[in-house]
C-alpha positions in Angstrom: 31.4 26.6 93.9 34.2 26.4 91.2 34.8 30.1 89.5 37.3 30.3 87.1 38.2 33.1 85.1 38.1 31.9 81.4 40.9 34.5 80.0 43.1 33.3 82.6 42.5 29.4 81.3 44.8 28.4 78.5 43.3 26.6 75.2 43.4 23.4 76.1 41.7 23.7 80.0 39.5 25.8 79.1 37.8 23.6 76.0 38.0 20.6 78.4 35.4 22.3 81.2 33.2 24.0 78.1 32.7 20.6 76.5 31.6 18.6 79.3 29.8 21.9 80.4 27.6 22.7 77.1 26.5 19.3 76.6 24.7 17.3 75.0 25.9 18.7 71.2 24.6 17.3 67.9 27.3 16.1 65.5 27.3 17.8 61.9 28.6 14.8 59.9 30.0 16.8 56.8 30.8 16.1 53.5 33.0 18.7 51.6 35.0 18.4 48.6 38.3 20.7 47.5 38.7 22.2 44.1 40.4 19.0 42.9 37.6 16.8 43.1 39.1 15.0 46.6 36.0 14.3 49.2 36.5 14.9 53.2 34.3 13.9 55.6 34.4 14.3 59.2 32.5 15.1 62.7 32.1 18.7 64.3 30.1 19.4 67.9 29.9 23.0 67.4 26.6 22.6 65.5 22.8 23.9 65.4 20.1 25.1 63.6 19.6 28.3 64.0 17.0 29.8 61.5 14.4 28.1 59.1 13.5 31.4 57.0 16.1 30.8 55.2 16.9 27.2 56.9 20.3 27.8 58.4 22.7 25.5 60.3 26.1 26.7 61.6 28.9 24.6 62.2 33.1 25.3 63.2 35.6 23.4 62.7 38.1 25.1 65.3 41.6 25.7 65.1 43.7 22.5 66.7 44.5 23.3 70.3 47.7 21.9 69.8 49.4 23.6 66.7 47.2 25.8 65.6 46.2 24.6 62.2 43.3 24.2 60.3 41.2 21.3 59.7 40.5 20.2 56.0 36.9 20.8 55.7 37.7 24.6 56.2 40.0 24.4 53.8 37.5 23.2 51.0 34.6 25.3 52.4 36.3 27.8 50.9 37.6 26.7 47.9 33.8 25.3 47.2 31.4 26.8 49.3 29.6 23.5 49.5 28.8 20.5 51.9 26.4 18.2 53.3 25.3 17.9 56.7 24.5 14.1 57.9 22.8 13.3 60.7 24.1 10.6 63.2 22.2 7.7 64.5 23.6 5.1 67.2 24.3 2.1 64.4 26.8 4.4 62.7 28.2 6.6 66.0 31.8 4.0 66.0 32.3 4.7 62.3 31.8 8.3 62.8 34.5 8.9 65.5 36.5 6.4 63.1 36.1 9.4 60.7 37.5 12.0 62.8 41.0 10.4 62.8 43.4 13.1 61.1 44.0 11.5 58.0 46.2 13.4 55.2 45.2 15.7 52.6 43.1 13.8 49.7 42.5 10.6 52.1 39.0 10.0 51.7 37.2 9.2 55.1 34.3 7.5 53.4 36.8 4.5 52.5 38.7 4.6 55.7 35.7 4.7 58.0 33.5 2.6 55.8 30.5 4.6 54.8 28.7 4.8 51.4 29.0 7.8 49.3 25.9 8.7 47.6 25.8 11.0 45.3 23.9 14.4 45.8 21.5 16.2 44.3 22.3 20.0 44.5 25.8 20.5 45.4 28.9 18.2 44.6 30.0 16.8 48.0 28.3 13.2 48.1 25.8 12.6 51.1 26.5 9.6 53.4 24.0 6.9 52.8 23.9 5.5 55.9 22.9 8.6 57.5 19.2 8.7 58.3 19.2 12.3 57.6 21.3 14.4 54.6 20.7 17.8 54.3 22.8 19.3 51.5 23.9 23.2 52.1 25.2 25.6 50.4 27.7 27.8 52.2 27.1 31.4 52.5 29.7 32.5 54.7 32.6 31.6 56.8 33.5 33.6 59.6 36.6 33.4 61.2 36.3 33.7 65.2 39.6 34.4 66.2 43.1 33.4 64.9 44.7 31.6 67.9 44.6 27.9 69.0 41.2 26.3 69.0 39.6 29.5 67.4 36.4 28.6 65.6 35.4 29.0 62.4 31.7 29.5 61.8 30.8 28.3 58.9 27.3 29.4 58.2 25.3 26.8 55.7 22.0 27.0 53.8 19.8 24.2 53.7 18.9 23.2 50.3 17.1 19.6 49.9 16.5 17.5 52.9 16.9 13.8 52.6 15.3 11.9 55.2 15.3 7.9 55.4 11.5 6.3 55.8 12.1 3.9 58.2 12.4 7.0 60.8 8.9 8.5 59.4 5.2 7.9 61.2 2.4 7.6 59.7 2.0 10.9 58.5 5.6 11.3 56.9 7.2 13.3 59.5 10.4 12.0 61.3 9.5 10.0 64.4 11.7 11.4 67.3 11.5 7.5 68.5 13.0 5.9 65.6 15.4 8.2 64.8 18.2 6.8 67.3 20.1 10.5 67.5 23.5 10.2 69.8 25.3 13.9 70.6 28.7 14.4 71.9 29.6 15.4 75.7 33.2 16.2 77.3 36.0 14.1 76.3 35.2 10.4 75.3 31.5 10.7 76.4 28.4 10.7 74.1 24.7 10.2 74.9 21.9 8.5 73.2 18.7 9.3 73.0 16.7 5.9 73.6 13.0 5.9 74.3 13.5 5.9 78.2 15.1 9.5 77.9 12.7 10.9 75.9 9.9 13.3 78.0 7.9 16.2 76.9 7.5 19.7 78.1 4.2 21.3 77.0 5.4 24.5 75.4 4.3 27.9 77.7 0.6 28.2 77.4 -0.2 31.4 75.0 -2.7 32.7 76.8 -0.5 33.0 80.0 0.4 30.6 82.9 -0.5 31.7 86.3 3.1 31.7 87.1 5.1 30.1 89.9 4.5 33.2 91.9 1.2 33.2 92.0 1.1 30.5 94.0 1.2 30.1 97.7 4.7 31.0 99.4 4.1 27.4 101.4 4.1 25.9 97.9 7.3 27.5 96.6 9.3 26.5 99.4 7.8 23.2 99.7 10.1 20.1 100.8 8.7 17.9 98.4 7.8 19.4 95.2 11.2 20.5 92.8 11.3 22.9 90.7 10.2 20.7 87.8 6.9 20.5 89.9 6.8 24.2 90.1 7.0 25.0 86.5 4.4 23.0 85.9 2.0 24.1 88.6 2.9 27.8 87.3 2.0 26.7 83.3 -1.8 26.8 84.6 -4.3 28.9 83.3 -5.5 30.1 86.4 -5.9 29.8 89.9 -8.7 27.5 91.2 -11.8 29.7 93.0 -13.1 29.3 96.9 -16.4 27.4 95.6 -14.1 24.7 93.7 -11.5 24.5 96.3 -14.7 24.0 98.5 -15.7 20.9 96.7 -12.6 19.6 96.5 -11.7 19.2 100.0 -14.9 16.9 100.1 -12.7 14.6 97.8 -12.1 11.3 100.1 -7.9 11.7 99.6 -8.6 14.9 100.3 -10.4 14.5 103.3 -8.8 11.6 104.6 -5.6 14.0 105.1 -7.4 16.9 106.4 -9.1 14.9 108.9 -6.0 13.4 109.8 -3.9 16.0 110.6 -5.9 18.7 112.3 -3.8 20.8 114.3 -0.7 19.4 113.3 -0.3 22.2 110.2 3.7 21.0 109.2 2.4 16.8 108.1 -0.6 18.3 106.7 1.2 20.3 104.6 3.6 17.5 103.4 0.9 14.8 103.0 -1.3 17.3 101.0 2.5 18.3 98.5 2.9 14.7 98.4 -0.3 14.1 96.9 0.1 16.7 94.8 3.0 15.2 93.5 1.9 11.8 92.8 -1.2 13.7 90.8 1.8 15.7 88.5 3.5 12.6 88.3 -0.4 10.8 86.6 -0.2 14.0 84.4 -3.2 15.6 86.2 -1.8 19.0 87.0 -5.1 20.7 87.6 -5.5 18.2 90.0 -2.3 18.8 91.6 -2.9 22.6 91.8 -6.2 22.3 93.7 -4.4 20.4 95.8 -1.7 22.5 97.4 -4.6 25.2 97.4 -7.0 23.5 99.7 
């Protein structure tokens, strides 16, 4: 394994391993305006929500590796502590980077990249219409992180109207995770979409307590053929399955077709019966799956 000691690293090394590292990133798309009336936009990848009571998103727009200056939207964050926060989808990902280019003071990247300006509701920066979701902040604070090259700058903003687009809304008016086409930013030139065929779910922890992966057996655990992936689910259980069903479940005929078939040889019994449990996890039939590798 690779150690490096980050205080060692110089600026530009050591942003080059963190942002292929701590990936994938959602982009803030953000609007600001200066005290003149001249609108900025541009992408940042240090972004998240991080609180809904207040709804709060942080975002920093670092100090340039290369010269150590700072960017215009921290300029005019603090000459008016307002922006908006848009959302990006695949269709508008190449107009996006287009907006990142370093254009001069007062050129307005909503005219050099091509996007609609659309004016906002609460605060002065305009939202981008494109964008299938605007979310138009006020800025509470900005908090410098250091002041060397590629320090951040959190800027910490306060969600004030959310504008979302209809065509990404179900049935039931909330945002459809499917339709909404989000891309997020990885190391260098590399981004990521998230289509339908990367989409899964995890079934949040159960509230009234998973069994754990160490309650089950230590065969299990070290098992050859179920991951770890496999484990977690196995250990989000309820509970552990008693004698009397275990009892009845070996009468099952996959069951007892592999029980049957490998008497006295304990290491393929072991692997057929995982194996089985794994094509049972992989139905989505977990309790299944832990009777299973309990029989």
């Amino acid at each position: 394994m690779l150690t490096l000691d980050a205080t060692t690293l110089g600026p530009a090394a050591l942003q080059n391993y963190l942002q292929y590292a701590i990936a994938p990133r959602p982009i803030c798309f953000a609007s600001t305006i200066d005290a003149a009336g001249q609108v900025n936009l541009s992408p940042f990848s240090f972004f998240n929500l991080v609180g809904t009571n207040p709804p709060i998103c942080v975002f920093s727009p670092a100090r340039r590796v290369r010269d150590n200056t700072i960017k215009h939207t921290l300029e005019n964050v603090r000459e008016i502590a307002e922006c908006v926060i848009n959302i990006v989808s695949y269709d508008m990902v190449q107009q996006t980077s287009l907006a990142s280019t370093e254009y001069g003071k007062g050129v307005n990247e909503f005219l050099k990249a091509g996007f609609t300006m659309l004016e906002a509701e609460t605060v002065r920066p305009p939202r981008v219409a494109e964008a299938p979701v605007q979310l138009e902040c006020v800025v509470n604070q900005v908090i410098p992180l250091g002041d060397g090259h590629g320090a951040g700058n959190l800027v910490v903003a306060e969600i004030r109207r959310i504008h979302i687009r209809e065509e990404v809304l179900d049935g039931e008016g909330k945002i459809d995770q499917l339709k909404l086409d989000l891309v997020a930013r990885l190391g260098g030139d590399w981004y990521c979409r998230v289509t339908p065929e990367s989409l899964f779910k995890v079934p949040k922890p159960l509230t009234s307590l998973g069994i754990g992966v160490d309650a089950l057996p230590p065969a299990v655990r070290r098992s050859k053929v179920l991951t770890g992936n496999d484990l977690g689910v196995l250990g989000n259980l309820a509970s552990v399955p008693g004698e009397d069903a275990l009892e009845a479940f070996r009468q099952r005929e996959d069951v007892k077709d592999i029980l049957d078939a490998t008497i006295g040889d304990p290491s393929n019994r072991e692997r057929e019966l995982h194996e089985l449990a794994r094509t049972y996890l992989q139905q989505n039939r977990p309790e299944e799956a832990l009777m299973v590798v309990m029989v």
